[in-house]
Structures are given as structure tokens and as C-alpha cells.
C-alpha positions as CSV (number, residue, x, y, z in Angstrom):
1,X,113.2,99.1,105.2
2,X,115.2,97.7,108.2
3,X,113.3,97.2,111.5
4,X,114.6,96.1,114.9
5,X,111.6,95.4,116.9
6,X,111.2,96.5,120.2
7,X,111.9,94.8,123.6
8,X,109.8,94.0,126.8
9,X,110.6,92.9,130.1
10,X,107.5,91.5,130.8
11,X,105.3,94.3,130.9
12,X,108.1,96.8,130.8
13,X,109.8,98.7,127.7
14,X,113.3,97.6,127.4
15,X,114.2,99.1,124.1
16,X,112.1,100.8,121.6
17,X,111.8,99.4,117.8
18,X,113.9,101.4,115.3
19,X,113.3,102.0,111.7
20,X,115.6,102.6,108.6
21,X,113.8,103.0,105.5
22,X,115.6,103.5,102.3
23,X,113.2,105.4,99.1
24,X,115.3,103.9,95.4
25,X,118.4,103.6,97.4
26,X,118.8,106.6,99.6
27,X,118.2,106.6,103.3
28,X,115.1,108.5,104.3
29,X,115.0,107.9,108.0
30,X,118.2,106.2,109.8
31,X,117.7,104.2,112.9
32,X,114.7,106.6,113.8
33,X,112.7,105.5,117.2
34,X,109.5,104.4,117.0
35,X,107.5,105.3,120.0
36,X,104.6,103.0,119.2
37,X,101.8,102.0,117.0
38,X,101.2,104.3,114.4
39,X,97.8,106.6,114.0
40,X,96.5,110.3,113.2
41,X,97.2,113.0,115.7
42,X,98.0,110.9,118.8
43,X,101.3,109.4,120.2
44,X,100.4,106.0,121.4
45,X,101.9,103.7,123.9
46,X,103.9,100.4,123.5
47,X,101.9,97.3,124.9
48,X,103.6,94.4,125.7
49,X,103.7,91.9,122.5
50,X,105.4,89.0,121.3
51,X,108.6,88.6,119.4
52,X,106.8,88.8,115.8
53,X,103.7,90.6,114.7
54,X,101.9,90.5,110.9
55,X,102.8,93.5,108.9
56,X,100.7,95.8,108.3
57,X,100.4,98.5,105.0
58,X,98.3,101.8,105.2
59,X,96.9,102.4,101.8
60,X,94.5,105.9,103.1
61,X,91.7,104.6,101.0
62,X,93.8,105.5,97.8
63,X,94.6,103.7,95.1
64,X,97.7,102.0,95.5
65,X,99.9,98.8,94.1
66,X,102.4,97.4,95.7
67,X,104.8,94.5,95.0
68,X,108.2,92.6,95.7
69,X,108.1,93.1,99.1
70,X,110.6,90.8,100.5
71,X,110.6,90.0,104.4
72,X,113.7,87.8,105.7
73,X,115.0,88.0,109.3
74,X,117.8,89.1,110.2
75,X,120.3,87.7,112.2
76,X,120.2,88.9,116.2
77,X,123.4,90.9,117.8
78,X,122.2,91.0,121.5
């Protein structure tokens, strides 16, 4: 998955964070908008954060396993 955080002004939304995720090679969502935390049934709001946040996996109360997951940063364009 590729993920460009989003922006703030302060307490202002300057860009939203994007998303590409990629399932054994193909491309499953590209450059999709996130429009803010993630949760059932509602569309939350952005609150102001800083530049880096822990990651966070949703498991559902299944079962699950989960390994080589690799986080580097990528280099900024601004």
C-alpha cells in the first residue's frame, strides 16, 4: 500500500490523504481519497494531527496472521 497522508493548515484541511493499495501485484484502489478515520456505517471527519501517526490493523475479531509488513518513508514532492 502507498499512502500520502493528509495536510492541515492549522486547523484547516489542506489536502486529504490518498491511498494505493496493491493485492499480489495488481492495483486494487489507485490514489483513492480518504475522507477520514475509518469505522462502520459513518463518514467521519479529519481532525487536525501531526505529520505521523502509529498504524493501525483491523483484524474484526477473526483470526488473522499477518507478516512482512515493511514501512519506509517516502521521499516528499511538495
Amino acid at each position: 500500500m502507498l499512502f500520502t497522508a493528509p495536510r492541515f493548515e492549522g486547523e484547516k484541511l489542506k489536502a486529504p490523504g490518498y491511498m494505493t493499495v496493491l493485492h499480489n501485484g495488481v492495483a486494487v484502489h489507485n490514489h483513492a481519497a480518504i475522507l477520514g478515520p475509518t469505522a462502520h456505517r459513518t463518514l467521519n471527519q479529519y481532525k487536525p494531527h501531526g505529520e505521523q501517526a502509529p498504524l493501525m490493523l483491523q483484524a474484526h475479531g477473526d483470526p488473522v496472521r499477518v507478516r512482512n509488513i515493511w514501512i519506509r518513508r517516502l521521499k516528499d514532492y511538495d
